[in-house]
C-alpha positions as CSV (number, residue, x, y, z in Angstrom):
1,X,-12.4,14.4,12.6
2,X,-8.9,12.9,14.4
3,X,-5.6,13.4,12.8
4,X,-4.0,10.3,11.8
5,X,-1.7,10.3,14.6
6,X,-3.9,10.0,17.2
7,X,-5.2,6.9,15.6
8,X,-2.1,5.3,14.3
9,X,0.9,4.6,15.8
10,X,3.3,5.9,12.5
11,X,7.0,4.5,11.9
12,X,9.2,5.2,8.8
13,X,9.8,1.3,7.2
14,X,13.7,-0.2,7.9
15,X,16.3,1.5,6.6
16,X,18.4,-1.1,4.4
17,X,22.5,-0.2,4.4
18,X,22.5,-1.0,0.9
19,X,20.6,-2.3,-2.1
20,X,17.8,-5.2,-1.1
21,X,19.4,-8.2,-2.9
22,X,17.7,-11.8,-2.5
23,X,19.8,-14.4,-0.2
24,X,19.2,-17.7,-0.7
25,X,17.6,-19.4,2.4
26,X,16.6,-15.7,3.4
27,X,13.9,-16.0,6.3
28,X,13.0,-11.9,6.3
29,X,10.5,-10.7,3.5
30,X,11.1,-7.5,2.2
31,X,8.3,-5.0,0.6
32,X,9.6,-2.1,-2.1
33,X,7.8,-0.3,-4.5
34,X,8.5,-2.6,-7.0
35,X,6.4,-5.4,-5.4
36,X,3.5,-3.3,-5.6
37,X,0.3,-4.0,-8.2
38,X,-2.9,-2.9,-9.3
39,X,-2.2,1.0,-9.6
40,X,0.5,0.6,-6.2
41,X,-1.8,-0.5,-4.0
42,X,-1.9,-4.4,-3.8
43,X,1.3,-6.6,-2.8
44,X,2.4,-8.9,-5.5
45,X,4.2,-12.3,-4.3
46,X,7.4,-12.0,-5.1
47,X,8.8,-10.3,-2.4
48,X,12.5,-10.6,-1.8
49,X,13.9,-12.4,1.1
50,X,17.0,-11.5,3.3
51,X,18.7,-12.7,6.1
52,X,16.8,-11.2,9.7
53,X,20.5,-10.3,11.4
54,X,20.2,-7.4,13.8
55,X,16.3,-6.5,12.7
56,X,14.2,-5.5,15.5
57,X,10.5,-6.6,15.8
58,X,9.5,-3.0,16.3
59,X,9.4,-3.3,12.3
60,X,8.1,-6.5,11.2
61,X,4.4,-6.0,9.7
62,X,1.3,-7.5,11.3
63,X,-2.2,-8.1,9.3
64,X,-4.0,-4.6,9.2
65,X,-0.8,-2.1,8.7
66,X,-0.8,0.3,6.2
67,X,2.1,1.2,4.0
68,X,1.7,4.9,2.4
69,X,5.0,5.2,0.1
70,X,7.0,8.8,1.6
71,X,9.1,8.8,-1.6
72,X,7.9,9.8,-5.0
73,X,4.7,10.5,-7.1
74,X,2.6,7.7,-6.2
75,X,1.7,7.6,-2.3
76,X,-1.4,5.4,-2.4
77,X,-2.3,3.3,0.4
78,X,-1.4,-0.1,0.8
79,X,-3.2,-3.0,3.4
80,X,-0.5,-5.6,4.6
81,X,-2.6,-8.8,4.8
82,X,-0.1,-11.4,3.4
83,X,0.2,-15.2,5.0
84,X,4.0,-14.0,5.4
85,X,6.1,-13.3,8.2
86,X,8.3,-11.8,9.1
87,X,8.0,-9.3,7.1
88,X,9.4,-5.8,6.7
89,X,8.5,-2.8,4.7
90,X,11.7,-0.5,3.0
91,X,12.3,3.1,4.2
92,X,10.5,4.3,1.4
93,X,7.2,3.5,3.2
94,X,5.5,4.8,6.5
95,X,4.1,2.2,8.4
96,X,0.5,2.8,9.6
97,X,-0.1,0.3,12.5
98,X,-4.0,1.4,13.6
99,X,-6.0,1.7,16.5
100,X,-8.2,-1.1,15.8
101,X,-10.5,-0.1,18.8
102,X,-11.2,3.2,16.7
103,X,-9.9,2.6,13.3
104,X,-10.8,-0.4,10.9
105,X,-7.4,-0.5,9.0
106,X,-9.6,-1.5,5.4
107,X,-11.2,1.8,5.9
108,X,-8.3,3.9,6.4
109,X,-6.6,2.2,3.3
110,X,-9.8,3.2,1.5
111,X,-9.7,6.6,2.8
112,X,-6.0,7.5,1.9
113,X,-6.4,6.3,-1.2
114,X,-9.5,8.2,-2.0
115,X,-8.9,10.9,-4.7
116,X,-10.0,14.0,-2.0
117,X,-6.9,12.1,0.1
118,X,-4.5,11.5,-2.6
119,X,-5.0,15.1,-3.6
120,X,-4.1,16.4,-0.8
121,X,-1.3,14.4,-0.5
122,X,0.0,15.3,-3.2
123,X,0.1,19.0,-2.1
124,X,1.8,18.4,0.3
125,X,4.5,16.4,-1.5
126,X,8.0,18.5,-1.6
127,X,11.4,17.6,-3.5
128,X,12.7,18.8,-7.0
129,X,14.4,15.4,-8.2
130,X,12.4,13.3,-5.9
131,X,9.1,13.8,-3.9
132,X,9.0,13.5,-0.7
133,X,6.4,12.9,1.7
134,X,6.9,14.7,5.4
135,X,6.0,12.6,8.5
136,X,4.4,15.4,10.1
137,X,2.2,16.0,6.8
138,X,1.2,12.0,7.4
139,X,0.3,12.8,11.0
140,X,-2.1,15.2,10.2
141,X,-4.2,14.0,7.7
142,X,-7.7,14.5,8.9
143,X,-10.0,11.5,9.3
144,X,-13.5,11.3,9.6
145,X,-14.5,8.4,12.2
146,X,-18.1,6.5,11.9
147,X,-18.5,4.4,14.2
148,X,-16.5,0.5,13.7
149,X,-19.6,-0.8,11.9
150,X,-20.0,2.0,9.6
151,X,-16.3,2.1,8.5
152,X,-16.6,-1.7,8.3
153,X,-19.4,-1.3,5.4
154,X,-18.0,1.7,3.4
155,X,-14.5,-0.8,3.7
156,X,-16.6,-4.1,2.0
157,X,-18.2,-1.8,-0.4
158,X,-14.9,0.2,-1.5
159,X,-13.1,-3.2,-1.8
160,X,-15.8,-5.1,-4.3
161,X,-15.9,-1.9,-5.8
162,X,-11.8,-2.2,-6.7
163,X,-12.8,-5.9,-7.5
164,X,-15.2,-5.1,-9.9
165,X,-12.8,-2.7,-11.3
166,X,-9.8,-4.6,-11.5
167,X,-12.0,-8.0,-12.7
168,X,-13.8,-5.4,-15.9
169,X,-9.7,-4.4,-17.0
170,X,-9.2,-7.7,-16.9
171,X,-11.9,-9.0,-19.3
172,X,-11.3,-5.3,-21.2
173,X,-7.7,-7.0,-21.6
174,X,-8.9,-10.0,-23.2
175,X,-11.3,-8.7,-25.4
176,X,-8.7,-6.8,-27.3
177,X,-6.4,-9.8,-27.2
178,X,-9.0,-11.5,-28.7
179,X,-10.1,-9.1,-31.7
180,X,-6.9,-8.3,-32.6
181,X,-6.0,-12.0,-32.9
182,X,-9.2,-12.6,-35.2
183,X,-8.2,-9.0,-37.0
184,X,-4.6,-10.5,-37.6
185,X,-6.1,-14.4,-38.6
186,X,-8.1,-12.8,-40.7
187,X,-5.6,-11.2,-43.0
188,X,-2.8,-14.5,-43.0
């Protein structure tokens, strides 16, 4: 077991000075929780654009980073591995950038977001209004680490066990649409 900190380098996202609004022309992608899909932890594609002025690289987002939201009731993992750059990821994320010599960053989205994980998480959430997630209680999440290949497999097998689940709501979906179309045609 390693604590998350001595296999991630861990960063709070940028800090806007005001509300995110969309420029025109903007060359700087911006990830909030409202971009978020599929139970928080997928990106969707519209992500806001701003203009890059006086952001450092320190916080744009490489392929493999992890986004765990620090503010509010949902803190699942997210895996950054958009065709986009630059992008950024709002202060209301931690950015997980991994070890990749000792941490495959598909398994460590898996593992956060595991329900063991996300319990204890949640425990350690604080706030009245709004919950907040400590830095320190990031850090020290306790990580089991198999060996590359191993966290590799349970990574492939967690992820086309999401695809499964997310393709059956999906055809869930459109059954219903579909019987309560033929329920409604069949009473006009």
């Amino acid at each position: 077991m390693k604590q998350l900190i001595e296999v991630c380098e861990i960063h709070a996202g940028y800090s806007f000075r005001g509300k995110v609004e969309h420029v025109e022309n903007g060359e700087l992608a911006v990830v909030q929780m409202k971009d978020l899909e599929q139970d928080y932890t997928k990106i969707g594609d519209n992500l806001t654009y701003v203009a890059a002025d006086g952001i450092k690289e320190k916080y744009f987002l490489t392929k493999g980073d992890i986004l765990l939201a620090a503010k509010g009731a949902n803190n699942k993992a997210v895996l950054f591995d958009l065709d986009v750059n630059p992008v950024v990821a709002s202060s209301v994320f931690f950015v997980l950038r991994v070890d990749k010599s000792k941490l495959d960053p598909a398994y460590l989205f898996w593992f956060i977001n595991h329900s063991d994980t996300q319990n204890k998480i949640k425990a350690n959430l604080a706030g009245t209004y709004t919950l907040n997630l400590s830095r320190k209680a990031v850090e020290e999440i306790q990580i089991p680490l198999p060996d590359l290949n191993r966290q590799k497999q349970i990574a492939h097998l967690a992820e086309l066990q999401q695809k499964e689940y997310w393709l059956s709501r999906q055809l869930m979906d459109k059954k219903e649409t579909l019987i309560n179309t033929l329920l409604i045609n069949s009473i006009n």
